[in-house]
TORFIKOL-879481 format. One line per 4 residues: their letters; for each residue x, y, z of C-alpha. Coordinates in steps of 0.1 Angstrom, whole numbers, padded with zeros to 4 digits. Layout:
a) X Y Z | ... $
! end
This chain:
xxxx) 0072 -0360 -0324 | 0096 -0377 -0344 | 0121 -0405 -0337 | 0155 -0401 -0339 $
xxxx) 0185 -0431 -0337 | 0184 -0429 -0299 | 0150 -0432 -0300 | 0124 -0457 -0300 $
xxxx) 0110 -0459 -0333 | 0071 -0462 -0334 | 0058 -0477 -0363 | 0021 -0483 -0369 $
xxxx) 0022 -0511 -0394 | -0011 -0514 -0419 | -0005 -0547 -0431 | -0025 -0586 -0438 $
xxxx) 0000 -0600 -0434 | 0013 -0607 -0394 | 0049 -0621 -0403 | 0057 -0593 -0431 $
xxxx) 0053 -0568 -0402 | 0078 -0586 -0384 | 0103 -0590 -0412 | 0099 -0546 -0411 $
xxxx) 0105 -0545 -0375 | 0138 -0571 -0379 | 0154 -0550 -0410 | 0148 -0516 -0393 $
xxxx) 0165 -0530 -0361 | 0196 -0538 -0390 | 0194 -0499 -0394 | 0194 -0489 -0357 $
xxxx) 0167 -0484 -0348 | 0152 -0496 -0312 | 0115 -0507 -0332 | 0078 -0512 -0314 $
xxxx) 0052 -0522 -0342 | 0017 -0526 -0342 | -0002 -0540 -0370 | -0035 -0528 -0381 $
xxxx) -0055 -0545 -0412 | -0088 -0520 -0408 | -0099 -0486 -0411 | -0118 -0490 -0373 $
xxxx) -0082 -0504 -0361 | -0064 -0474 -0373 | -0088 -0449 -0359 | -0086 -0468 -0325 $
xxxx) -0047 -0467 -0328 | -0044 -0431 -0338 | -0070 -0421 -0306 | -0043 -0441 -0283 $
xxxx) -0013 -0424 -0290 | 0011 -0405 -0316 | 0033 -0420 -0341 | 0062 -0416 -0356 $
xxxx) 0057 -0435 -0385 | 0028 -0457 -0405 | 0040 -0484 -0432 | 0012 -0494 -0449 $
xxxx) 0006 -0523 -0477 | -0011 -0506 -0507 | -0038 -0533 -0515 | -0057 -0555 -0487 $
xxxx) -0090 -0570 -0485 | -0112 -0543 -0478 | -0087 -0513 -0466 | -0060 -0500 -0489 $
xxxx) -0030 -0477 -0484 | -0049 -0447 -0500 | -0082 -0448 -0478 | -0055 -0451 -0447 $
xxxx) -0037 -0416 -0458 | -0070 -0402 -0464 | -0080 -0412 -0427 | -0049 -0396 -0411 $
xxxx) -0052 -0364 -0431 | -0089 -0357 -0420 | -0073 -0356 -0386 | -0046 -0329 -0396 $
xxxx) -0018 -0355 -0383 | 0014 -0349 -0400 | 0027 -0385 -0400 | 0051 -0397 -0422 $
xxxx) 0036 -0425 -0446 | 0056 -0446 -0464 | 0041 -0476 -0485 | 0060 -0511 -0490 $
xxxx) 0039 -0534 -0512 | 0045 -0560 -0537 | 0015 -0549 -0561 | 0014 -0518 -0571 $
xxxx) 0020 -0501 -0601 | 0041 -0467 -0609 | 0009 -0446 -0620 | -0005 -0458 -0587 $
xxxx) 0026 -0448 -0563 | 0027 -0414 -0576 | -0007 -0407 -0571 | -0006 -0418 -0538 $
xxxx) 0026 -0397 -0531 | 0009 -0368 -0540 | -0017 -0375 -0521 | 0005 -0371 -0492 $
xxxx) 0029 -0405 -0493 | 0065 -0401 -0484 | 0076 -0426 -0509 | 0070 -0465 -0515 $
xxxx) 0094 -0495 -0514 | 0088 -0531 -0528 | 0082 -0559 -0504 | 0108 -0577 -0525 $
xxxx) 0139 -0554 -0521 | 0137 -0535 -0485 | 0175 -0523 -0491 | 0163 -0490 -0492 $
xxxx) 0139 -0492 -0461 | 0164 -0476 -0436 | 0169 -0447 -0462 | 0136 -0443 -0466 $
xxxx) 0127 -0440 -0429 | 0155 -0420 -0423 | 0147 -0393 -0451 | 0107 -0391 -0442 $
xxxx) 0117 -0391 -0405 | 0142 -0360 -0413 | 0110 -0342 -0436 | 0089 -0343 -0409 $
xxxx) 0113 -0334 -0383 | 0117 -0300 -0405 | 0079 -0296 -0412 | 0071 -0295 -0379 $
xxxx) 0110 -0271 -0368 | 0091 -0247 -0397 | 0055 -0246 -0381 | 0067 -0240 -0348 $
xxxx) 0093 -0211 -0361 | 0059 -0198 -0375 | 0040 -0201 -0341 | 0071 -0189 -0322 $
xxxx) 0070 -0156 -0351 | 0037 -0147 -0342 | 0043 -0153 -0303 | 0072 -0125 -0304 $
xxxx) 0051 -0103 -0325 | 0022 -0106 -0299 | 0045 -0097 -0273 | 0063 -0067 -0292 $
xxxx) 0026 -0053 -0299 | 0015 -0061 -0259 | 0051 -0046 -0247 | 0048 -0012 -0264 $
xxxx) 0017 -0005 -0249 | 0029 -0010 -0213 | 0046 0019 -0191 | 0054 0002 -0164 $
xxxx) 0089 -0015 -0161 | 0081 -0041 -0135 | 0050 -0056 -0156 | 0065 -0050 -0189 $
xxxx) 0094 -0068 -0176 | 0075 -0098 -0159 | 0052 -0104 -0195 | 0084 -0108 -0213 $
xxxx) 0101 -0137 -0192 | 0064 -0151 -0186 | 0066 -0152 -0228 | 0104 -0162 -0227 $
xxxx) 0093 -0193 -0206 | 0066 -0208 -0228 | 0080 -0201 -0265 | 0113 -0223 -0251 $
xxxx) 0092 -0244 -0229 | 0116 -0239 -0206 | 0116 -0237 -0161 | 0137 -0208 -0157 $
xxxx) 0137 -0175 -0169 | 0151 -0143 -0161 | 0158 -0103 -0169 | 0189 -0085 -0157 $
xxxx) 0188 -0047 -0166 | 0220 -0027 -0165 | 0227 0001 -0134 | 0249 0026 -0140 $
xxxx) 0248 0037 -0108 | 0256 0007 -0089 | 0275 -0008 -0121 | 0258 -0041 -0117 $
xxxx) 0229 -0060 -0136 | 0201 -0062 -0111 | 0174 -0088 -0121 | 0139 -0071 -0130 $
xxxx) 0121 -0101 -0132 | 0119 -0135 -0133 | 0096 -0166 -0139 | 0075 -0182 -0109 $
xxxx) 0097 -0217 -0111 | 0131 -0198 -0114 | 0153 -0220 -0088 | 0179 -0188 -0085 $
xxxx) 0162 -0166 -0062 | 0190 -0154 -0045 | 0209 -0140 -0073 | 0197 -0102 -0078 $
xxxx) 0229 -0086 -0089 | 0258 -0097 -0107 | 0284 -0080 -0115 | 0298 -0076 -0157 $
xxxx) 0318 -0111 -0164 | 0300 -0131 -0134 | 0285 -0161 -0140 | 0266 -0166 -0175 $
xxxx) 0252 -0134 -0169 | 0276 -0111 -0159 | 0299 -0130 -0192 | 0275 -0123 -0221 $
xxxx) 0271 -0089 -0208 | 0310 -0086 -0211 | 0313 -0101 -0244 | 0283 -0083 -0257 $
xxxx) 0268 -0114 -0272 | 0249 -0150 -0272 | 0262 -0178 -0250 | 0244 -0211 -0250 $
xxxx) 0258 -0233 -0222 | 0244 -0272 -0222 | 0264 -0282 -0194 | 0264 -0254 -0173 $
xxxx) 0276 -0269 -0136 | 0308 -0278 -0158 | 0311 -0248 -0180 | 0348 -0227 -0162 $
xxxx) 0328 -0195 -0160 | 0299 -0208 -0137 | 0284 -0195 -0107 | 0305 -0207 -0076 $
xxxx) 0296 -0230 -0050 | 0254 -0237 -0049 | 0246 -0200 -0066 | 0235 -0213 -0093 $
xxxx) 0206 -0248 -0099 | 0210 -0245 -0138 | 0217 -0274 -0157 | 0215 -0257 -0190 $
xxxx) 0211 -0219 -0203 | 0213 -0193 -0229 | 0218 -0156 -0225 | 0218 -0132 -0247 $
xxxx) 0221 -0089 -0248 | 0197 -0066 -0247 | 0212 -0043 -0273 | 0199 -0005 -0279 $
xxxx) 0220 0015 -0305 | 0259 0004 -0290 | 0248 -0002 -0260 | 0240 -0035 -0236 $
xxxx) 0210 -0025 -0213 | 0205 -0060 -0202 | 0203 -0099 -0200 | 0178 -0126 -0212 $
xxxx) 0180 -0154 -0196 | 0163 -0188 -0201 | 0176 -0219 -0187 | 0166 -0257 -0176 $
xxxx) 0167 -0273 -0140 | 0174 -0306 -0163 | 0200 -0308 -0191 | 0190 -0301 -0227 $
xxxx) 0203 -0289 -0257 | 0186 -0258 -0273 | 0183 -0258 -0304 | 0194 -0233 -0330 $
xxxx) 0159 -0219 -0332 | 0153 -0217 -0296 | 0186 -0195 -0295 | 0170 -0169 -0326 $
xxxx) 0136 -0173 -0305 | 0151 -0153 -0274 | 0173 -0135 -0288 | 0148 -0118 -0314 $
xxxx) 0125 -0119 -0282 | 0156 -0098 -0262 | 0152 -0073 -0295 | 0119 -0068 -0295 $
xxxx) 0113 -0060 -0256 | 0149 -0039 -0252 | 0136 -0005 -0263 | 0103 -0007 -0248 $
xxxx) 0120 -0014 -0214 | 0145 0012 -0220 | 0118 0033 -0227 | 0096 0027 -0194 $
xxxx) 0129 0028 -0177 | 0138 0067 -0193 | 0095 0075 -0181 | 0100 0061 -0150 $
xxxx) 0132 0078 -0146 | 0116 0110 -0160 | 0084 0108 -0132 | 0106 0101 -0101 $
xxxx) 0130 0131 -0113 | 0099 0154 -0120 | 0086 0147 -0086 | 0113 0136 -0061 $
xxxx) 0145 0158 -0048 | 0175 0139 -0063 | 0198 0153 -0034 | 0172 0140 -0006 $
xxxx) 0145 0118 -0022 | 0123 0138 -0009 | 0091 0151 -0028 | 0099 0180 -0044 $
xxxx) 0075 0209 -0041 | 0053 0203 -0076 | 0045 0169 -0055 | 0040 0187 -0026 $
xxxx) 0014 0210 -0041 | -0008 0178 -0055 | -0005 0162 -0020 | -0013 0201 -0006 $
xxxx) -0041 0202 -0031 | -0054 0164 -0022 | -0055 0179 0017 | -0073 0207 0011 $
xxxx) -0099 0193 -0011 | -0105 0166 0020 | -0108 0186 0046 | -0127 0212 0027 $
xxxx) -0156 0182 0020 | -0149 0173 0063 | -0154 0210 0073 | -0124 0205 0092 $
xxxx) -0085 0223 0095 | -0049 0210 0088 | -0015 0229 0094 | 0017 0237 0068 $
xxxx) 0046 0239 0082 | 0078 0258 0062 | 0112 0254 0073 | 0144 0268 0062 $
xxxx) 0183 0266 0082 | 0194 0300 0095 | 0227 0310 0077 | 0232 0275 0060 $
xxxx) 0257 0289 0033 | 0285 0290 0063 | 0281 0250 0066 | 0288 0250 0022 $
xxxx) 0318 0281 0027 | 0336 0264 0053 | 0328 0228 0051 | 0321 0223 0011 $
xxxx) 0290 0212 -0007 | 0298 0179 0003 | 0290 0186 0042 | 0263 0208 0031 $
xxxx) 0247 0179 0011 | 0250 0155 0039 | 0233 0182 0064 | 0205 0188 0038 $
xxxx) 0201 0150 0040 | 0199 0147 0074 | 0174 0176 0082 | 0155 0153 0055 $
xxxx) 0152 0127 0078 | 0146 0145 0111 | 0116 0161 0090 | 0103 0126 0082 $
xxxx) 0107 0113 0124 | 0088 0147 0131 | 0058 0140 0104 | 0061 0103 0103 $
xxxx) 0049 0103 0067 | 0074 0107 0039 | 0052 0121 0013 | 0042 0150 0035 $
xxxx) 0074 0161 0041 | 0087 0180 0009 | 0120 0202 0000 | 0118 0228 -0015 $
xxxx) 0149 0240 -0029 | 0179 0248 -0015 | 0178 0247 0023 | 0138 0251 0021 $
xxxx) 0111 0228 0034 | 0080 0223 0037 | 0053 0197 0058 | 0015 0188 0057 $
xxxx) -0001 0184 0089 | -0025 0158 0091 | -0063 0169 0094 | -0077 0180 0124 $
xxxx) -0048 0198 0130 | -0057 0238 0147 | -0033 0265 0157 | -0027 0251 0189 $
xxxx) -0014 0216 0180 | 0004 0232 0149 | 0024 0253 0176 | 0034 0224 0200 $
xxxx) 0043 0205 0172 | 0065 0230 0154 | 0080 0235 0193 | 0090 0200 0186 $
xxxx) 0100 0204 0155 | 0124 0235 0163 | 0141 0210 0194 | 0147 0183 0171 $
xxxx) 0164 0195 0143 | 0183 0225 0167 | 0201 0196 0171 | 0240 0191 0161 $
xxxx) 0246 0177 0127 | 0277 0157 0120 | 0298 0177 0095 | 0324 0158 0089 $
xxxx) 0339 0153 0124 | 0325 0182 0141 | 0288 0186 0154 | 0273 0216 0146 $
xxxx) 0250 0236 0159 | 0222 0251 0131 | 0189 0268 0141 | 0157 0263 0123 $
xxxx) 0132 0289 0114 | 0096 0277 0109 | 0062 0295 0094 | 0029 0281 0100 $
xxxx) -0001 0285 0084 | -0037 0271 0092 | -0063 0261 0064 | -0094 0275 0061 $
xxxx) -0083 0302 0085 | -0051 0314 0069 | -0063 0306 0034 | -0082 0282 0010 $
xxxx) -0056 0282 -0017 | -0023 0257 -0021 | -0004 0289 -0034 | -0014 0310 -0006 $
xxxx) -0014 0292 0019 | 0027 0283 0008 | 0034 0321 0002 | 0015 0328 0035 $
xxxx) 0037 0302 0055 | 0068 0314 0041 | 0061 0351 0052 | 0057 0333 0084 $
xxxx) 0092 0318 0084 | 0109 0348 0070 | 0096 0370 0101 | 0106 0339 0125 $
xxxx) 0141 0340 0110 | 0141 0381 0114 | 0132 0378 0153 | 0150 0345 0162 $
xxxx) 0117 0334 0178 | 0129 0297 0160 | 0088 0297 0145 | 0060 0321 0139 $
xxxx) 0022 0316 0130 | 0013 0335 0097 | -0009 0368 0107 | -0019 0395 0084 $
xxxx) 0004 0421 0093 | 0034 0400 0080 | 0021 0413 0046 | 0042 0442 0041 $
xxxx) 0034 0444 0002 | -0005 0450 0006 | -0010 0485 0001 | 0014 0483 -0029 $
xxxx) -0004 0457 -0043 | -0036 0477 -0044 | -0016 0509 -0059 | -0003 0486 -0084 $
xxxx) -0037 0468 -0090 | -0053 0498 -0100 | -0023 0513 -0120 | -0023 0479 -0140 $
xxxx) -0062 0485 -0146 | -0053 0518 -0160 | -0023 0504 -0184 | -0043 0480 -0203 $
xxxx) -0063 0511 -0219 | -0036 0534 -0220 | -0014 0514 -0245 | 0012 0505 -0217 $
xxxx) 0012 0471 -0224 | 0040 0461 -0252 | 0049 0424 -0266 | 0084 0411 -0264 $
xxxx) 0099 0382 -0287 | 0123 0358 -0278 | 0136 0338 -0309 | 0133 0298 -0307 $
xxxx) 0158 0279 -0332 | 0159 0243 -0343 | 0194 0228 -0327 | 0205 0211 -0356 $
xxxx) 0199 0242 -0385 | 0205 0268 -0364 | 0176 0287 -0382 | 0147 0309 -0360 $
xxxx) 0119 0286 -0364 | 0094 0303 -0340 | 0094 0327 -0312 | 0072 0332 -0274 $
xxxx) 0059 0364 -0272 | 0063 0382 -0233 | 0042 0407 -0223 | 0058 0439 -0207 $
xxxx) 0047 0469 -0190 | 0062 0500 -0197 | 0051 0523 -0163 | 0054 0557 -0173 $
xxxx) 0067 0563 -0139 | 0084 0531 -0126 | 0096 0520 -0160 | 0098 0486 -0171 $
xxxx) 0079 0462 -0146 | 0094 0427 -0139 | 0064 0404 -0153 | 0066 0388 -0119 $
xxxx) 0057 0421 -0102 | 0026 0423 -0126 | 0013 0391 -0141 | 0007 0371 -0112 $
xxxx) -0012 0405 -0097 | -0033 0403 -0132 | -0041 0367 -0123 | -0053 0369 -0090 $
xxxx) -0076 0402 -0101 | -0092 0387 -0127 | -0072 0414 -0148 | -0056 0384 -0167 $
xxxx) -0092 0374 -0188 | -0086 0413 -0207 | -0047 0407 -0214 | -0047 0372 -0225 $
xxxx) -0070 0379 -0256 | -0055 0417 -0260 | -0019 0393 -0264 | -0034 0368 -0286 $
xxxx) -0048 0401 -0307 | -0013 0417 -0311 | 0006 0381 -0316 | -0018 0373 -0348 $
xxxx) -0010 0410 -0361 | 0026 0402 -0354 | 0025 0369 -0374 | 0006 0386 -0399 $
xxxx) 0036 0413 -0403 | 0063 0384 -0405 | 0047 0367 -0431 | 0044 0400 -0452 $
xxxx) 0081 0397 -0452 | 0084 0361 -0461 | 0088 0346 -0430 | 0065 0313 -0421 $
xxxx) 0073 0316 -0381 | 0056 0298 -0350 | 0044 0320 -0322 | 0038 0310 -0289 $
xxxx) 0014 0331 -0262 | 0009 0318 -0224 | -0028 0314 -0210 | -0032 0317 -0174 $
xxxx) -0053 0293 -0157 | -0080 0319 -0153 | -0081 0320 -0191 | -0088 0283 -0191 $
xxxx) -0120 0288 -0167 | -0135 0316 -0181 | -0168 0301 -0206 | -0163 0333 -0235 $
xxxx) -0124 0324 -0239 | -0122 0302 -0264 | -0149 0318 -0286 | -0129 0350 -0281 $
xxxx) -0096 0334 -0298 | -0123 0315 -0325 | -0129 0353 -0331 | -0100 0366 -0332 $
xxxx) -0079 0336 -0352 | -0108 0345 -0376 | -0104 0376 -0379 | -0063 0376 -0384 $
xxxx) -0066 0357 -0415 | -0039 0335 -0400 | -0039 0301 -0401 | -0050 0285 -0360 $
xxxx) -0016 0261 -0366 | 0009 0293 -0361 | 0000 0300 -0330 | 0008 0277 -0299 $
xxxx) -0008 0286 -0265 | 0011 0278 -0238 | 0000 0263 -0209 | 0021 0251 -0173 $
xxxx) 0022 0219 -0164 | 0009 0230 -0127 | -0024 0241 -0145 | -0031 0220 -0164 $
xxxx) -0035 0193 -0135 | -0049 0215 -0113 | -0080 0204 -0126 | -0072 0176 -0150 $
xxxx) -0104 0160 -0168 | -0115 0200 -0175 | -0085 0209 -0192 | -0083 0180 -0211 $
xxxx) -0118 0189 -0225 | -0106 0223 -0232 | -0072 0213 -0250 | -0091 0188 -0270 $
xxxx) -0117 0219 -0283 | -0083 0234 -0292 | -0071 0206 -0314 | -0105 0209 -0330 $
xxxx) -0095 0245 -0337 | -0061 0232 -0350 | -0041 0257 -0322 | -0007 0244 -0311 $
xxxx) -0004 0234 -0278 | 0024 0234 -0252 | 0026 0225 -0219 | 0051 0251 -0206 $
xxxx) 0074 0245 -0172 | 0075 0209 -0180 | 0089 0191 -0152 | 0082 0211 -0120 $
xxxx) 0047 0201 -0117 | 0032 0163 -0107 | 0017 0156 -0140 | 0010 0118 -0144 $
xxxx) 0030 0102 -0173 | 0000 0079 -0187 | -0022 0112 -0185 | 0002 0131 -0202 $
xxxx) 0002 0104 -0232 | -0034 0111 -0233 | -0033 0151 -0240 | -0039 0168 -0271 $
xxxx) -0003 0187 -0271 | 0020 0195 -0298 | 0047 0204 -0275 | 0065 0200 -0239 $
xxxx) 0088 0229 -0232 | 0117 0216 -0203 | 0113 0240 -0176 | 0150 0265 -0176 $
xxxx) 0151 0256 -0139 | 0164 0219 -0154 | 0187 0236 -0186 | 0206 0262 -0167 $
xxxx) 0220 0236 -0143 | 0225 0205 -0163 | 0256 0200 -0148 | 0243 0198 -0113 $
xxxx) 0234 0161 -0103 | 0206 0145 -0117 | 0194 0171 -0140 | 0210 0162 -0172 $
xxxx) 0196 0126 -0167 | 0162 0147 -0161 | 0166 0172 -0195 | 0175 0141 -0213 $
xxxx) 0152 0116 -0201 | 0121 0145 -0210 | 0140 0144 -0244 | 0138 0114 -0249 $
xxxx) 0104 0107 -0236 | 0088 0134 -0261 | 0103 0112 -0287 | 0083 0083 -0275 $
xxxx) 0050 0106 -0273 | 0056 0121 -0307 | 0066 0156 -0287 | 0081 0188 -0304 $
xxxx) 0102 0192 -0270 | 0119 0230 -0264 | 0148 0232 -0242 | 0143 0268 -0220 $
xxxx) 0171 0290 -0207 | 0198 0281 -0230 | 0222 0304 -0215 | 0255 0295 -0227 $
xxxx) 0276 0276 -0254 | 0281 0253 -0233 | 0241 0246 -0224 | 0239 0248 -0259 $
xxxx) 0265 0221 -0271 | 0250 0199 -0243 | 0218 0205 -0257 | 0224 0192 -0294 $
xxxx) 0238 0162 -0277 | 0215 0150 -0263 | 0191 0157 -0300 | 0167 0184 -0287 $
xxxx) 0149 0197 -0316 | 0144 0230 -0299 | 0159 0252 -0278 | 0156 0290 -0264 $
xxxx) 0172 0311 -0243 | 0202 0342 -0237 | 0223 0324 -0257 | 0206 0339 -0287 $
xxxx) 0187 0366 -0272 | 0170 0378 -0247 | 0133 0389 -0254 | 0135 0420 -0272 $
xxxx) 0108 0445 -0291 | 0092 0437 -0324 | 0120 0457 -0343 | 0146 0445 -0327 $
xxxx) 0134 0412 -0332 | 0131 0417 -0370 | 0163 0430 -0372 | 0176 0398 -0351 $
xxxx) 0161 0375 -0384 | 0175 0394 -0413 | 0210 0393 -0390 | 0198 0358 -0389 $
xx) 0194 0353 -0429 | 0224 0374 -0440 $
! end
């Protein structure tokens, strides 16, 4: 390290001659300097010298007896020390010095006029002082490149976080280190990590224009504090250990999402370069964090209830799903419980949603006491909910304990300063003996919970005759049969259009059945029916047929349209399916890339690793692929990143109510996380202007829904373009 004037100056004097040496150490004293001296007259000396410690600078004679001043510089360059070397001799000629200074030499003074000694020192000093300022900058460059590279691979905020004020902490060789991340909830930075030696634990949250903190968050900018326990905006009273500190922004777009902090327990001034090191640091990490923030944001709102904080029920199903698969492999039984408050809209009609919200909450709770495991407790939607057993469980203890349950929440809830009286309504279901699937076994517990509500019996245990639909389900069964080969079946289109242009860039095609005698069936009424018969495996490819023909037809007129088709989950396990679209794609004369199959979320990670197979065969076929519903299922982020999709459609359950809580953070956060993943992202039930405007906002590409059309014929539909292009 170099000396500077308040420093001790260590100079490693090659030199025959002992009182010369001296004289050097008396006239840089004259200078200022606070001198130590050694003297060396031998190449074995200077090698034992430069072993013992560093230097900050060697003065060495140019001729001696044995030893001269260029096999010296040649010995301290084979050792790669950047040393300053300056030579003072009496003999030497001009020729000679240069050669020596560019051999490395700072410069060379006569023994007979050391006036220009001090100078001398002061100038190599300075040289190296900036050599080794630019090496480091270059070492501190490829630091923060290492870390940008390591941070955008990470997900997770905590450990993304952590590696950048573990990184903060060795490029300033500094004690303390810290990240604040902005809350808009709370409205106060809350730190998010910090380094191992950081001597302010107890500050978590500071508030905007507290402390250093809080201040550069205010200002929006750098502050470099050297003596921070007199600086006027400190920390009061013991808060705060630091001695010295910078922080500086986090800065995304116009906004401040954060604090980097990096302070000392001791004082010291940082440097200008230690400043730019954090504060390109602070630039690199910001978005990734932001960006693990928006995907943590978006799994917690795909899973959880944001009134409650409850699982909602696509996490339900996977912990259903986990459930059944265990105690299907233990031979043995669990009971579901689904609950829902009688006449709950009169608590919202005369109370507000306010009280509502707050009961809703509390029958949360009472849920949780009754199962004693939050993640098997689950609502459902509205006043619905719904409650895993644990395994073992029969009819018998699945009746005591929904006795219990009906006790404990008939209850009174505080509304506001009344207690009210509200009666529960329960449906139980056993597994194996009530059903083997997660979507009967939840359809099967609500019949049970609509009969207990019907008879006031506060629960009832799921039985066959609660089926009321099952003879029309057969009927329709076979009359569904009979429609695929009488031509009953018809393809609807509903236009898709890019939010910025306006134009039609695509459309989904819905299948409808026109009953000669019932006339147009709801698909719900019909496609689910297909799916559970096994009917579904002869109208998926009949679809994919007539939606190739369709394309076909729009290009004839000019028009270079994307066309999306759903495929059930019974499509995806059947072996012949996808040599049956190789076939037909094949056949069409269409390119693969104009059709996207559609797929929901909640299949695809109904079986994960298969369907990954699958959709990976379809890349190879160059299909487009969407995952359809996104949001309502329990996909995992870091498995999504892995699938071969082109294309995340928001489910309309999110659009429609954007302006409910939480669900605009959701439709934008799934936005925004389709960016990251290099999504084509469609927003669903665009209903409204006003959807619509909020829609472009937030920079969906996509969008589809009402507002343009609701899904209409194939005439209509071309009539809707030309409109369209007029």
């Amino acid at each position: 390290m170099s000396a500077t004037l308040d420093q001790r100056l260590r100079v490693l004097s090659i030199e025959d001659d002992a009182p010369f040496s001296e004289l050097i150490r008396r006239k840089l004293e004259t200078e200022g300097f606070t001198v130590s001296v050694e003297r060396v007259q031998t190449r074995s000396a200077l090698e034992r010298c430069l072993d013992r410690q560093t230097w900050d600078i060697v003065i060495a004679d140019h001729n001696m007896p044995g030893f001269d001043s260029e096999e010296a510089l040649s010995t301290i360059k084979a050792r790669r020390l950047d040393v300053p070397f300056i030579i003072v001799s009496g003999h030497i000629g001009e020729d000679a010095a240069v050669a020596v200074m560019r051999a490395g030499a700072h410069d060379y003074v006569r023994k007979d006029d050391l006036s220009r000694l001090g100078v001398v020192v002061r100038s190599a000093l300075k040289n190296a002082a900036d050599r080794a300022a630019s090496v480091q900058r270059e070492r501190d460059l490829e630091a923060i490149h290492a870390v940008a590279f390591a941070a955008g691979s990470m997900l997770d905020t905590s450990r993304l976080a952590q590696f950048a004020v573990d990184r903060a902490s060795e490029l300033l060789r500094t004690d303390n280190a810290a990240l604040y991340w902005w809350n808009a909830e709370t409205r106060l930075l809350e730190r998010i990590a910090r380094n191992a030696n950081n001597a302010d634990r107890g500050i978590e949250r500071l508030a905007p224009a507290e402390g250093l903190v809080g201040t550069a968050f205010a200002r929006r900018e750098t502050i470099v504090v050297d003596d921070y326990p007199t600086w006027r905006n400190r920390l009061p009273g013991a808060r705060s250990a630091l001695a010295s500190a910078i922080a500086t922004p986090l800065v995304i777009g116009d906004r401040v999402t954060g604090i980097f902090l990096a302070g000392s327990l001791t004082p010291r001034r940082f440097t200008p370069d230690e400043v730019r090191v954090l504060t390109v640091l602070a630039a690199e990490v910001g978005p990734p964090i932001e960006t693990s923030h928006l995907v943590a944001a978006a799994r917690h709102a795909a899973e959880y209830d944001v009134l409650t904080g409850l699982p909602n029920r696509g996490l339900f199903g996977q912990r259903l799903q986990s459930q059944i698969e265990a105690c299907t492999a233990a031979a043995t039984t669990f009971g579901l419980l689904y609950a829902d408050l009688d006449d709950f809209r009169q608590i919202n009609d005369a109370f507000g949603y306010d009280s509502g919200n707050a009961v809703l909450r509390e029958l949360g709770v009472r849920l949780r006491r009754v199962s004693g495991v939050g993640d098997a407790v689950a609502r459902f939607g509205a006043d619905e909910f719904g409650m895993v057993f644990e395994a073992g469980t029969g009819v018998a203890e699945a009746r005591r304990a929904a006795e219990g349950a009906v006790a404990f929440l008939g209850e009174p809830f505080q509304v506001g300063p009344l207690r009210v009286h509200l009666n529960v309504s329960i449906g139980i279901v056993v597994f194996p003996e009530h059903g083997r699937e997660a979507e009967v076994l939840l359809r099967r517990a609500e019949l049970a919970m609509f009969a207990a509500k019907q008879t006031h019996t506060g629960y009832r245990i799921y039985s066959s005759d609660l089926d009321p639909q099952s003879q029309k389900r057969l009927a329709l069964t076979g009359e569904l049969r009979n429609a695929i080969g009488a031509n009953e079946l018809v393809l609807f289109y509903q236009p898709q259009v890019d939010c910025r242009s306006g134009s039609v860039v695509g459309a989904e095609a819905l299948l409808r059945w026109r009953h000669p005698e019932r006339g147009l069936v709801p698909p719900m009424d019909f496609i689910p029916l297909a799916e559970q018969t096994g009917l579904i495996l002869q109208i998926t490819p009949w679809v994919v047929e007539q939606a190739l023909q369709q394309l076909q037809s729009w290009r004839q007129m000019g028009l270079d349209l994307r066309l999306a088709v759903n495929v059930a989950m019974r499509n995806l396990h059947d072996p012949g399916f996808l040599g049956t679209i190789e076939r037909l794609i094949a056949g069409s004369g269409m390119t693969p890339r104009s059709l996207t199959l559609e797929i929901t979320e909640g299949t695809i990670m109904l079986e994960p690793q298969r369907t990954l197979a699958l959709l990976q065969r379809f890349r190879e076929l160059q299909l487009g692929v969407a995952i359809d519903d996104f949001g309502t299922g329990y996909s995992s982020l870091s498995y999504l990143s892995r699938l071969p999709v082109d294309e995340i459609k928001i489910d309309k359950s999110f659009v429609m109510t954007m302006a409910e809580v939480g669900n605009r953070a959701i439709v934008a956060a799934v936005i925004e996380m389709g960016r990251a993943f290099g999504l084509r992202v469609v927003a669903e039930g665009v209903k409204d202007k006003a959807t619509y405007e909020t829609i472009v906002a937030l920079q969906c590409p996509v969008a589809q829904g009402y507002y343009w059309s609701a899904p209409v014929p194939a005439g209509e539909f071309a009539d809707l373009l030309a409109r369209a292009r007029a």
